[in-house]
VEXDREN-204835 format. One record per residue: residue number from 1; x, y, z of N, C-alpha, C in turn. Coordinates in Angstrom, 1 decimal. Each point is the difference from the previous one (the first is absolute). Last residue first. Example, Ala and Ser with C-alpha at 12.3 -4.5 7.8 and 13.67 -1.06 7.14 Angstrom:
<recs>
REC   num      nxx      nyy      nzz     caxx     cayy     cazz      cxx      cyy      czz
REC     2     12.8     -2.2      7.1      0.9      1.1      0.0     -0.8      1.1      0.8
REC     1      0.3     -5.7     -0.1     -0.9      1.2      0.0      0.9      1.2      0.0
</recs>
This chain:
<recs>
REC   num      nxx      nyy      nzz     caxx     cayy     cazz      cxx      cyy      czz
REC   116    158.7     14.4     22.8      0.5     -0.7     -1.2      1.2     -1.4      0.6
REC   115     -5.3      1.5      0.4      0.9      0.1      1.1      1.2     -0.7     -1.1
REC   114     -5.1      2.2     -0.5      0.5     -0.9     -0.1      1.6      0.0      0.2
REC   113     -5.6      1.3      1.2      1.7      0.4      0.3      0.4     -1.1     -0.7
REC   112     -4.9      2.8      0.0      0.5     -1.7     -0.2      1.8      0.3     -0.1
REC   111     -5.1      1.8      1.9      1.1      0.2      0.1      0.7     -1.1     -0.5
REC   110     -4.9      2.4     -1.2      0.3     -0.9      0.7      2.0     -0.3     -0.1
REC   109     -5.0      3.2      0.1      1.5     -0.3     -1.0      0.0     -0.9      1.3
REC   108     -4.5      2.0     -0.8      0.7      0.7      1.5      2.1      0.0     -1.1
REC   107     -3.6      0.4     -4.0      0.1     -1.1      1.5      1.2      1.0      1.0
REC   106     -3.1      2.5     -4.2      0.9     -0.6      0.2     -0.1     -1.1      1.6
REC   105     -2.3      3.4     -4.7     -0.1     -0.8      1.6      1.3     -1.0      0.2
REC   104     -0.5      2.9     -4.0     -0.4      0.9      1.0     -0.3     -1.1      1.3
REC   103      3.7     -0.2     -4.4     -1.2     -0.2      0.5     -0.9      1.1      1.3
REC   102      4.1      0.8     -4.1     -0.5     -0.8      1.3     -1.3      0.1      0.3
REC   101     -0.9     -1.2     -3.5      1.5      0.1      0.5      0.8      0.9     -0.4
REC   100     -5.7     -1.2      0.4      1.0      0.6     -0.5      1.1     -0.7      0.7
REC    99     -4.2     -1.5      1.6     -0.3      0.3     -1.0      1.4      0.4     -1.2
REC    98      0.8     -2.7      4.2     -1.0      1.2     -0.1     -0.1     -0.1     -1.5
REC    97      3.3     -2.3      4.5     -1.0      0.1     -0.9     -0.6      0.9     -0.5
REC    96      4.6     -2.1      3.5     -1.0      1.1     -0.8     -1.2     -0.6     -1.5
REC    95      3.8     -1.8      4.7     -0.4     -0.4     -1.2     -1.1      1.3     -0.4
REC    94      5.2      0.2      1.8     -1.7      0.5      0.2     -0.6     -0.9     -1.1
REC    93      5.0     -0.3      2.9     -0.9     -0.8     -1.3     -1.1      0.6      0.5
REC    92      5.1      1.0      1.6     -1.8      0.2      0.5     -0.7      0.1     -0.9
REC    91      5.6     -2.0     -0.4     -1.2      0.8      0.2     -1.2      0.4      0.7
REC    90      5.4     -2.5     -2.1     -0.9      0.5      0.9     -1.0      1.1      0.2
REC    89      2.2     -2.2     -3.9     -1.2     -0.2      0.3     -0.2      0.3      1.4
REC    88      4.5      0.2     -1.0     -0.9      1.1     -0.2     -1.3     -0.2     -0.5
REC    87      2.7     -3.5      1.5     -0.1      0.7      0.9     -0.6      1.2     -0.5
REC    86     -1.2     -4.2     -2.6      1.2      0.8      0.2     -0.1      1.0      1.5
REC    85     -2.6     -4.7     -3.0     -0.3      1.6      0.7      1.3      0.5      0.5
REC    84     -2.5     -3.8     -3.0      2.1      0.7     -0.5     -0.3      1.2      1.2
REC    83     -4.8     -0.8     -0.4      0.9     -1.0     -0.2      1.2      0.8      0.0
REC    82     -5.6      0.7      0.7      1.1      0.2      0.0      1.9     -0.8      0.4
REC    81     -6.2      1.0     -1.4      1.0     -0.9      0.6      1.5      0.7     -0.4
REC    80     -5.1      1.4      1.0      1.4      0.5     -0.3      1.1     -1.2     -0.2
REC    79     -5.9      1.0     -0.1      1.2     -0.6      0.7      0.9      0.6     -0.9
REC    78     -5.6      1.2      1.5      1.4     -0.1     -1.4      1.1     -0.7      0.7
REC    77     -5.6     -0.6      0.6      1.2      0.1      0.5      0.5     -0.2     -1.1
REC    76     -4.4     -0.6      0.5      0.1      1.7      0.1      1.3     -0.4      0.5
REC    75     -1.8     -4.3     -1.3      0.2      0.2      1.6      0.1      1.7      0.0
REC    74     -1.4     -1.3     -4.3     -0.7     -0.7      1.1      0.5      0.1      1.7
REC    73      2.9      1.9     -3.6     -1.4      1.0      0.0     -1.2     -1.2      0.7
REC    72      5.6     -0.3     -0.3     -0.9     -0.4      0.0     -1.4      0.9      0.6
REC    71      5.3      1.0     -2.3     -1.4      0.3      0.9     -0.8     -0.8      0.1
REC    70      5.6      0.7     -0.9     -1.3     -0.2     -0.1     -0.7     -0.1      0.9
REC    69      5.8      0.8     -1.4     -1.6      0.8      0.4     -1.0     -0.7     -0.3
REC    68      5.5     -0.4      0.7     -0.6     -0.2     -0.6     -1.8      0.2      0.4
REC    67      5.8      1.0     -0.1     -1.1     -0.6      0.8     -1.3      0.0     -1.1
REC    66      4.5     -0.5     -1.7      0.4     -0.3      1.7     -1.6      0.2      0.5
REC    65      0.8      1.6     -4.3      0.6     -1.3     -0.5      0.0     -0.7      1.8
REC    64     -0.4      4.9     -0.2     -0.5     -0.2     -1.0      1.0     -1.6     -0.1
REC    63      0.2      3.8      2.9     -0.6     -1.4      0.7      0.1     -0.4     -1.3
REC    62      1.6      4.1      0.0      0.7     -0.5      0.7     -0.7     -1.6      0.6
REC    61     -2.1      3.1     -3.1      1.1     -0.7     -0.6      0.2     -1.0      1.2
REC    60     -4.3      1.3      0.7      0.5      0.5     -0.3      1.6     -0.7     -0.5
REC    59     -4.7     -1.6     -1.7      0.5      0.1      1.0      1.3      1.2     -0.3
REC    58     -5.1     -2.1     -1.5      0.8      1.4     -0.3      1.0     -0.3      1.5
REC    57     -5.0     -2.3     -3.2      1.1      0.2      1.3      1.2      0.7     -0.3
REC    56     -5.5     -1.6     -1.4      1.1      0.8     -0.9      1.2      0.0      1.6
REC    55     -4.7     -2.1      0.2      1.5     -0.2     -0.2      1.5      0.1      0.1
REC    54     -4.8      1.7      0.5     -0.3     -0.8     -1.2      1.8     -1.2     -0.2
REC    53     -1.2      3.3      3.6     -1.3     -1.1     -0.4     -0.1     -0.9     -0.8
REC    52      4.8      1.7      1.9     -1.3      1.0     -1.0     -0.8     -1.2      0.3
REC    51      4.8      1.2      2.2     -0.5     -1.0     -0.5     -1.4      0.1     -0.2
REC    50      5.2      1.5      1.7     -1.3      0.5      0.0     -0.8     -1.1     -1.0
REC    49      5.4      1.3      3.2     -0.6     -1.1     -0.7     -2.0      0.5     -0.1
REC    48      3.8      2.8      2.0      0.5     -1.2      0.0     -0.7     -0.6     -1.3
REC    47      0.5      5.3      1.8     -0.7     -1.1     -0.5      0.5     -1.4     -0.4
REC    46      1.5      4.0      3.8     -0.6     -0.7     -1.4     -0.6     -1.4     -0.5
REC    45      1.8      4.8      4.6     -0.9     -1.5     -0.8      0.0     -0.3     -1.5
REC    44      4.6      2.3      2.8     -1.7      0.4     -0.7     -1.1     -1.2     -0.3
REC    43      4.5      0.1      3.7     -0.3     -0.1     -1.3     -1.5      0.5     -0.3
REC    42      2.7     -1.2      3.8      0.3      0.8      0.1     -0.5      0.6     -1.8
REC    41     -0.6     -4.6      1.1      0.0      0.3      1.2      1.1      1.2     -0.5
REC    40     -3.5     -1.6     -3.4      1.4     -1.0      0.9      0.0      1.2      0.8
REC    39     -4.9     -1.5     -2.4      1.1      1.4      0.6      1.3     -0.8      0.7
REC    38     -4.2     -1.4     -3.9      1.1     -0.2      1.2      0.5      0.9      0.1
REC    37     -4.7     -2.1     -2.2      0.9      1.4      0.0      1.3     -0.9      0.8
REC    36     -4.2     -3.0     -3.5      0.9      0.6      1.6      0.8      0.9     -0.2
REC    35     -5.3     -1.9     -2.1      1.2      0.3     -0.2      1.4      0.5      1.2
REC    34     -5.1      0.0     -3.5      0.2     -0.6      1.5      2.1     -0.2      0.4
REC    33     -4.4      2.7     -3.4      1.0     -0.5      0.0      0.4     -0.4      1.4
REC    32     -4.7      0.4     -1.4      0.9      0.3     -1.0      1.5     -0.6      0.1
REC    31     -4.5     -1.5      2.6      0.9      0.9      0.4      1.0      0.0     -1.5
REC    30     -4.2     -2.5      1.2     -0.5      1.5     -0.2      1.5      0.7      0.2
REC    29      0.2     -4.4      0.5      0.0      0.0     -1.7     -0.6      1.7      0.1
REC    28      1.2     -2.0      4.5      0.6      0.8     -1.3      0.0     -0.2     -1.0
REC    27     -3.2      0.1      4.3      0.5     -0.9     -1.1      0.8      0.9     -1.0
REC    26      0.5      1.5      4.9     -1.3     -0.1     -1.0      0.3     -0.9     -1.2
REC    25      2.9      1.2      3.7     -1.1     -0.1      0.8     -0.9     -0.2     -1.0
REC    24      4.6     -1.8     -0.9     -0.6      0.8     -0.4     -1.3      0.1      1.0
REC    23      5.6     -2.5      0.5     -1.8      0.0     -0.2     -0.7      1.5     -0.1
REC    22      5.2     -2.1     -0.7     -0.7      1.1      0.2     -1.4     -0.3      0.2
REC    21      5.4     -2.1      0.0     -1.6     -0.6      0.1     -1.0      1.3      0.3
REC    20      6.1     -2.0     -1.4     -0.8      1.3      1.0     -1.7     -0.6     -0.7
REC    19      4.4     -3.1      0.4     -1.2      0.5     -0.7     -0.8      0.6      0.7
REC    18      6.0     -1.5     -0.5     -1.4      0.8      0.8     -1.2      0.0     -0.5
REC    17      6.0     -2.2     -0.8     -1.2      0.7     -0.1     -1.7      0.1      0.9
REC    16      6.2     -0.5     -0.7     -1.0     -0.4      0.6     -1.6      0.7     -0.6
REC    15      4.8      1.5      0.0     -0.4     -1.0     -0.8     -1.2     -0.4     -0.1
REC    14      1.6      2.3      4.3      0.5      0.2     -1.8     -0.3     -1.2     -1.2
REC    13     -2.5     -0.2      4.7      1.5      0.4     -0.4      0.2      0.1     -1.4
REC    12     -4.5      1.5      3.7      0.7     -0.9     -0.9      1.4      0.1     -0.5
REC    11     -4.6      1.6      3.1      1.4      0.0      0.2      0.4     -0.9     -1.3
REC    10     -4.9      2.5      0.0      1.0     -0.6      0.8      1.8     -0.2     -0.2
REC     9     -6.3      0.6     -1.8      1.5      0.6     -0.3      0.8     -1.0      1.1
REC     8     -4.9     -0.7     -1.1      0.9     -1.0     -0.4      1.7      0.7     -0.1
REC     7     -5.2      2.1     -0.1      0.7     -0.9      0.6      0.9     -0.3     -0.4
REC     6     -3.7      4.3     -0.4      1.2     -0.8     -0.6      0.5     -1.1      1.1
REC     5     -4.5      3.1     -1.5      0.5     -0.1      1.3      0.9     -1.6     -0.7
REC     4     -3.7      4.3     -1.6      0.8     -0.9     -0.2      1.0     -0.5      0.9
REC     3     -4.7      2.6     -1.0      0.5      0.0      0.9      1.1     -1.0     -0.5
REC     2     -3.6      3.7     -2.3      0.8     -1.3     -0.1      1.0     -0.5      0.9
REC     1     -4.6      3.7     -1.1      1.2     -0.2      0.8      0.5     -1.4     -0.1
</recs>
């Protein structure tokens, strides 16, 4: 079982940017892929941004050039950074983990508004 638990959502203005913070209950070099969902508010979850043991990373269009993904495997934590954020980056950020994508463990989420 892999427990993940996110910091760093909140209020922000357009423009403006955010670094979401995932910690892992286990060292994540045992974790495949590490990585964030979002659900906007009346919307489906997806996949934001993913990022492999070995690297390999995969974002989805709508961030592509604006945020940005890594992991440090000594602290078991991924991050998000996030930049150019728009009102339709409003969301509920899951950070998720697992072997596959999607994944099979996921965080409580964390709420990040951004206000136009």
């Amino acid at each position: 079982q892999v427990h993940l638990v996110e910091s760093g959502g909140g209020l922000v203005q357009a423009g403006g940017s955010l670094r979401l913070s995932c910690a892992a209950s286990v060292n994540s070099l045992s974790i495949n892929n590490m990585g964030w969902y979002r659900q906007p508010p009346g919307k489906e979850r997806e996949s934001v941004a993913v990022i492999s043991r070995g690297g390999t990373i995969d974002y989805a269009d709508s961030v592509k050039g604006r945020f940005t993904i890594s992991r440090d495997n000594a602290k078991s934590t991924v991050y998000l950074r996030m930049n150019s954020l728009t009102p339709e980056d409003t969301a509920v950020y899951y950070c998720a983990a697992g072997v596959r994508w999607p994944p099979s463990y996921w965080g409580k989420g964390t709420l990040v508004t951004v206000s136009s």
